[in-house]
N, C-alpha and C positions, 0 to 999 in steps of 0.2 A: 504494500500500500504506500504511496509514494505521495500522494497529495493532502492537505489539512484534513480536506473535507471525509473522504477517505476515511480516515486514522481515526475522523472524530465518528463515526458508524459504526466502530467496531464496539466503542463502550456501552454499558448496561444503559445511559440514557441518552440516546439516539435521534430521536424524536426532531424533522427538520427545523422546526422554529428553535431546538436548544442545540444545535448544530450550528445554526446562524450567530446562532446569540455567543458561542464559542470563539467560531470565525471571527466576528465582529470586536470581540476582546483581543484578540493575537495581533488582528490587521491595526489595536490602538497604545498596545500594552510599552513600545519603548519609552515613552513618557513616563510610566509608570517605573520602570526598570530604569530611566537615569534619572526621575526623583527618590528611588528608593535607593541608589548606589547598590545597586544589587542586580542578583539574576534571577531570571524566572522563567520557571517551566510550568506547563501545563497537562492535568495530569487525568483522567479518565477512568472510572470502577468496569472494569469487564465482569463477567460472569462467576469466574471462580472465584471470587472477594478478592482477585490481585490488584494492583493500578498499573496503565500504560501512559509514558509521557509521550505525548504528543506532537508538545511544535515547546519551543526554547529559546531566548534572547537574553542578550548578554547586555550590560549597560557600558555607556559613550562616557558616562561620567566617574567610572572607578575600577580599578583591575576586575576579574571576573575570579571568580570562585569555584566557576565549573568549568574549566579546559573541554573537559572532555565533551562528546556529544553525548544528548540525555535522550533524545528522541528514538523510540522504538524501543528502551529495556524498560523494563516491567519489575515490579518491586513486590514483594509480603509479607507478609512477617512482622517482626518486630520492627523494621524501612519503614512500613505503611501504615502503623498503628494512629500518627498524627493524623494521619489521610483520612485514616478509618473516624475520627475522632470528630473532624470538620466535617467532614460528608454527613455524618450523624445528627451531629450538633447542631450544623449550621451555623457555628461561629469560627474566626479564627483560634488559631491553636500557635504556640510558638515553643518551641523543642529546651527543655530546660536549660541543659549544659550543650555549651558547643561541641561539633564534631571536628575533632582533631586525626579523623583516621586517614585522611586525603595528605596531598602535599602543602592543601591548602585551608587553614581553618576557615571554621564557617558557622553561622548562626541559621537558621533555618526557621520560618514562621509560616504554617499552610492556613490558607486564606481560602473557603467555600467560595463559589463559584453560583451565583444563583439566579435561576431565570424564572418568572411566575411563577414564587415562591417553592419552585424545586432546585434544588445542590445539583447541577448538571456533571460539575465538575471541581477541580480544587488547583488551588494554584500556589507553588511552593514559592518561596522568595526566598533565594541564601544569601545570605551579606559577608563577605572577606572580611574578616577578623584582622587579616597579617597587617592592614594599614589599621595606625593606631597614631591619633593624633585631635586635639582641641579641635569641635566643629566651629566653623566659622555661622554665623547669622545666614549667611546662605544655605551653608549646607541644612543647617536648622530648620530654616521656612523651607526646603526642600523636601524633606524627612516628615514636617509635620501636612504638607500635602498631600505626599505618597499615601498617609498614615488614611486621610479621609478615602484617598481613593481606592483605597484597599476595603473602608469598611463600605463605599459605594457598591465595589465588585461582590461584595459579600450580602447588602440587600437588594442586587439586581438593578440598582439606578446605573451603575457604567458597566458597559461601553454603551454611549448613544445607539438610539436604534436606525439612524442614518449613517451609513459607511462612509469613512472619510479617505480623501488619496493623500497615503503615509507620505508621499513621496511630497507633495507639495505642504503640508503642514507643518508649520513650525516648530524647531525644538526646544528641549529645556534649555542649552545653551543659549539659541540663538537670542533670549530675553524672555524673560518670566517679572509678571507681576500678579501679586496679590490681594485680592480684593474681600473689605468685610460685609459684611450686610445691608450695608446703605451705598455701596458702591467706590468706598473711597479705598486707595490704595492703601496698604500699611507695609507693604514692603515692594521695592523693584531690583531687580537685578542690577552689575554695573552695565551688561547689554542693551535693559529695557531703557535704562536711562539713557546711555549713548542713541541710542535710536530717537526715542522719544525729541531729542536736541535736533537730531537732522532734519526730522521732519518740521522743523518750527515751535514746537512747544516751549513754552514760558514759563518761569514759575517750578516753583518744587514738585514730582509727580507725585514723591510718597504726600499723604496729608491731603489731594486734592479727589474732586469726583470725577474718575478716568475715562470716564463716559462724555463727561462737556470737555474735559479734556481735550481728548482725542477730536471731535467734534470743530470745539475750536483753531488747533492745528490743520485742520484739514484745506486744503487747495479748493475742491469741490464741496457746497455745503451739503447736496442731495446725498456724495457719497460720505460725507462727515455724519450725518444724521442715521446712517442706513449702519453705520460700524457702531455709534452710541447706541440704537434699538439694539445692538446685539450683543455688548456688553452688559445692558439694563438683561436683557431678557436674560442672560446666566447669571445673573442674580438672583431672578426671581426662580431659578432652577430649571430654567429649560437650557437646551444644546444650539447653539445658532451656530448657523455655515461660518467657514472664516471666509475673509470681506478683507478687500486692500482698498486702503485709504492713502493718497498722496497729498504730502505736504509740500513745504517750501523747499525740498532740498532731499526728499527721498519718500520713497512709497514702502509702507509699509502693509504686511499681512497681519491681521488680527486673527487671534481663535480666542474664543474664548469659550472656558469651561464653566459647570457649577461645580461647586463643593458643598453637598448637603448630605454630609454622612451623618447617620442617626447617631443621636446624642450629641455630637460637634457642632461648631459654631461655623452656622452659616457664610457662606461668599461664594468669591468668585477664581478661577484662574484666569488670566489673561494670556497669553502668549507671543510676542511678537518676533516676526522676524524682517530684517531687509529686503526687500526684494528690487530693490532700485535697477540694478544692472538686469536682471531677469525681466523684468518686465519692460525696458526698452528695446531688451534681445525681440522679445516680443513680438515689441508694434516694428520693429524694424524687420522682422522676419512677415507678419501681414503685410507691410508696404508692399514687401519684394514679392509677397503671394499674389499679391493683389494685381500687380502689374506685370505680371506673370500670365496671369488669366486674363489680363483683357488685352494683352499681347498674340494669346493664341485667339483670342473671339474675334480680334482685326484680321486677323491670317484665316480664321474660316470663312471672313465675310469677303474677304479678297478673295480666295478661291471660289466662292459661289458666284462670283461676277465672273470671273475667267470662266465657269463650266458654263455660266447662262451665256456668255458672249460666243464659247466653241460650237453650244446646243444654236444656237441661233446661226449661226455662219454654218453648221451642217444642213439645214432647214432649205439653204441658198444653193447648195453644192446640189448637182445635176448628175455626178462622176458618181457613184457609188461607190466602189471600191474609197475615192477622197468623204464621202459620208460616211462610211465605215469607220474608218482612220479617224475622225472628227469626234464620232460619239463615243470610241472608244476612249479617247481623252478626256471628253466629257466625265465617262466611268470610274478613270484613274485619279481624276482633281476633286470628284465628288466623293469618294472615300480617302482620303485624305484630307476631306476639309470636315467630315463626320470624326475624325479622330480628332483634331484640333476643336471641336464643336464639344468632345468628352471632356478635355483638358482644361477649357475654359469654365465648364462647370464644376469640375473637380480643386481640391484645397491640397494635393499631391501631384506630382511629375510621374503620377503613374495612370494608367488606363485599362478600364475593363475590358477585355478585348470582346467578351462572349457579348457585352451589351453593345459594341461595334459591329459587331459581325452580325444582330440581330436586326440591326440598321440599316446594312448593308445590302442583305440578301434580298428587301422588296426591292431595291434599284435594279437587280439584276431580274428582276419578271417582270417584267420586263425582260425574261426567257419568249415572251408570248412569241416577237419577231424569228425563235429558233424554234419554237413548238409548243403547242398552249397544254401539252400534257408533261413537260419535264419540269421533276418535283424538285425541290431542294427539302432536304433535311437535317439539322446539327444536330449532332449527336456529343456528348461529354462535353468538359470546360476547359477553357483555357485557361480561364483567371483572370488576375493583375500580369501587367509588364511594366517595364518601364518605358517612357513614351518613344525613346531612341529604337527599342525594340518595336513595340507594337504596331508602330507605321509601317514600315517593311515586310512584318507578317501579314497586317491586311490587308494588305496591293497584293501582296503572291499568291493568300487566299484567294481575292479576287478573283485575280488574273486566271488561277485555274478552274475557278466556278463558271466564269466565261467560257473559254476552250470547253471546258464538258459540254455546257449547253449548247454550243457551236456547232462541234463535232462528232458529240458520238450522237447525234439521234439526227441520222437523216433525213429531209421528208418530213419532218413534225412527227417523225412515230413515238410513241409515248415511252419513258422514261423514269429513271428515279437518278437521283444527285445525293450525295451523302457526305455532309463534312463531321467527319471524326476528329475528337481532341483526347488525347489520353496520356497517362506517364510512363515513362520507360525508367526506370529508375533514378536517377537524376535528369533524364532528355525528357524534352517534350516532343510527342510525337503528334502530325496533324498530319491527316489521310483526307482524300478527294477519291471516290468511288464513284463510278457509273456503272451503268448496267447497259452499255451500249453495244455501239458495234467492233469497240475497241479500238488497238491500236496497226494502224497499215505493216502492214510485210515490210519489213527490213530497218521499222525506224527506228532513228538513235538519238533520246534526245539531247545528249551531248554532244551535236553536232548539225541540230536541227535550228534553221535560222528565222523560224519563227517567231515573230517582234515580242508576242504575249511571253513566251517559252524562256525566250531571254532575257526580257525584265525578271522572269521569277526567279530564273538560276544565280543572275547577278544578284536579286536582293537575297535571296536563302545563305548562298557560300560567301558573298563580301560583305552584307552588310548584318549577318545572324550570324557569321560563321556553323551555319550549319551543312546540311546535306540534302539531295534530291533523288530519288530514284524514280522510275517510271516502270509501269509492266500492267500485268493483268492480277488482278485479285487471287487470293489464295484458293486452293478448293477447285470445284466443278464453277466456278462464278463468272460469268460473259462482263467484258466490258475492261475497262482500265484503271486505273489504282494508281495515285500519284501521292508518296509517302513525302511530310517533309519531317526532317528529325536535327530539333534546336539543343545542342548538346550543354549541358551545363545548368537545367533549368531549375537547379534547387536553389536558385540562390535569388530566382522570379517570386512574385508575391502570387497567391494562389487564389 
């Protein structure tokens, strides 16, 4: 069993909503583990009265206690008795005397785990003994946070029941302040305070109400007003999103927490971090999207005038064989400006190619002129490409969907067309199937100077570096089979 969710199914309470409710602790618990200076693992009753740990984080803010990995061994005995105690109890339990049998002493405190008023699970916390030194006021308002948010996890109020992304949330480091029942700060980090300076703030933070605060600092009043509602609201004990507010001189992320562990005194966490350089990476990364996309929407609307001005000048032409040649161009400008028509509504330099090729195929039935009974049919995906790739494949598509319908069906005799997309282990492989009259005595098409034949070979092997082959279908099967094979394609989006 290799993934959380997994690991967390195997224990006695299984149940999706306290699976979630698990999940949702692990994806929020590093905060907890660098305000506790501690590790923590998370720990599950299976069937025989053993326990299994299941997922485990080590903290940013203090040597770690557990080297070793905890995830997947399993404990009984006299190991699990605390376990056995909190899961029972439903309180925390903290282990008398330390264990001194590792390399590393440790204190150990298991903390129940409780979701609608059932113990799902228990959660150990070891704290390293070997560092021994006067706490500082920080580490203090550190230790006495942890201490609420442990007894939070233990009456089921944390983790929020909206998933947060770890990855863009602020840490303990990056600025922590602390808020009491009326919203005023009593202690800030030296981070929260340096921050709090850049963005404009006036005035001492500790001692003020960080809500007008913050408010007042803010560049924009709408979004200074929208970060104070959500300070006030984790006071009043709800979870608000975290919210970037920019000031005179940097933008900041807010989270904020409540702290309303039973029996404790109420407040708030705050959390702040920098995000000044990230978020002009940002807007400077949308600029360059932005004009990106309306760089390909000018080149599709440029090409749609080229294919209307060729369709119109074929309209003139008298030569057929020169109206041929005309609309065929037409063909070739027109799916190329449907690939730039993908690009411009896309927020990636990549393209769907199946949702091109579904676009593609009515211009071509316009088979009607080669026979009103030859079918086309897609069969498998291609996926994503990248845009460099996916042009080059849909012209040779194309181009062979063309020739099928061209050549193999005679006379309008009826027909079928078959574009296969599939994997060959890292290749991607795309097949062109008919069911026709196949291919003439003696031809080679590596040597065949066929205009369409040639654009596909040139774009397959120069511009895919892939390969072409040509023949008849496998089996008892009439007709022709034109394999293309794009080597390398694990590394294409799917």
């Amino acid at each position: 069993m290799n993934s959380l969710s997994e690991r967390l199914t195997r224990g006695a309470a299984s149940a999706p909503a306290q699976v979630d409710h698990a999940r949702r602790l692990v994806a929020d618990w590093q905060l907890l583990a660098d305000l506790s200076f501690a590790d923590l693992t998370l720990w599950v009753p299976l069937a025989g009265g053993s326990w299994w740990c299941v997922a485990q984080v080590r903290p940013l803010t203090a040597p770690t206690s557990q080297p070793d990995d905890l995830v997947g061994s399993e404990v009984a005995g006299p190991t699990s008795e605390p376990f056995d105690v909190a899961h029972r109890e439903g309180r925390p339990v903290t282990e008398g005397e330390p264990d001194w049998s590792g390399t590393t002493p440790r204190r150990r405190e298991v903390i129940p785990v409780r979701h609608d008023g059932v113990v799902v699970a228990v959660l150990a916390r070891d704290t390293n003994l070997a560092v021994t030194r006067s706490p500082s006021t920080l580490e203090l308002t550190y230790l006495d946070i942890a201490a609420d948010l442990c007894l939070m996890v233990s009456a089921g109020t944390f983790p929020p029941q909206k998933p947060l992304d770890a990855e863009i949330s602020p840490r303990v480091g990056d600025g922590l302040v602390r808020l009491d029942g009326d919203g005023c700060a009593v202690y800030a980090s030296p981070n929260a305070l340096s921050a709090y300076r850049r963005m404009g703030a006036t005035g001492d933070v500790v001692g003020a109400d960080l809500a007008g605060l913050t408010r007042d600092a803010a560049a924009d009043r709408v979004a200074g007003e929208a970060v104070a509602a959500g300070i006030r609201a984790a006071v009043a004990g709800r979870f608000p999103d975290p919210t970037d507010v920019e000031g005179a001189a940097a933008i900041l992320l807010v989270r904020a927490l409540p702290l309303q562990a039973p029996g404790g005194e109420a407040g708030a966490l705050v959390l702040v971090r920098d995000v000044t350089d990230v978020r002009r990476r940002d807007r400077a990364l949308l600029t360059k999207d932005a004009t990106i996309r309306e760089i390909h929407h000018r080149v599709k609307n440029n090409l749609q005038t080229v294919a209307a001005l060729l369709r119109l000048q074929a309209r003139r032409m008298t030569e057929p064989a020169a109206r041929e040649a005309l609309e065929e161009s037409v063909r070739r400008v027109s799916s190329i400006a449907v690939v730039h028509e993908t690009l411009a509504g896309s927020r990636e330099d990549v393209v769907d190619v199946d949702d091109v090729l579904d676009r593609v195929l009515p211009m071509l039935g316009d088979l009607t002129s080669v026979g009103p009974a030859a079918r086309v049919r897609r069969v498998g995906h291609v996926g994503e490409l990248p845009a460099e790739a996916a042009t080059p494949l849909v012209l040779a598509v194309t181009e062979l969907l063309h020739n099928a319908a061209e050549h193999a069906f005679p006379d309008g005799s009826p027909g079928a067309i078959e574009l296969v997309a599939e994997r060959d282990g890292d290749d991607l492989v795309v097949r062109v199937c008919d069911d026709g009259r196949g291919l003439p005595e003696g031809f080679d098409p590596a040597v065949s100077e066929g205009l369409g034949l040639q654009i596909v070979r040139t774009l397959v092997t120069s511009e895919l570096g892939g390969s072409l082959r040509m023949g008849r279908p496998g089996g008892d099967r009439s007709g022709t089979e034109v394999v293309l094979t794009l080597p390398g394609a694990a590394r294409l989006r799917r």
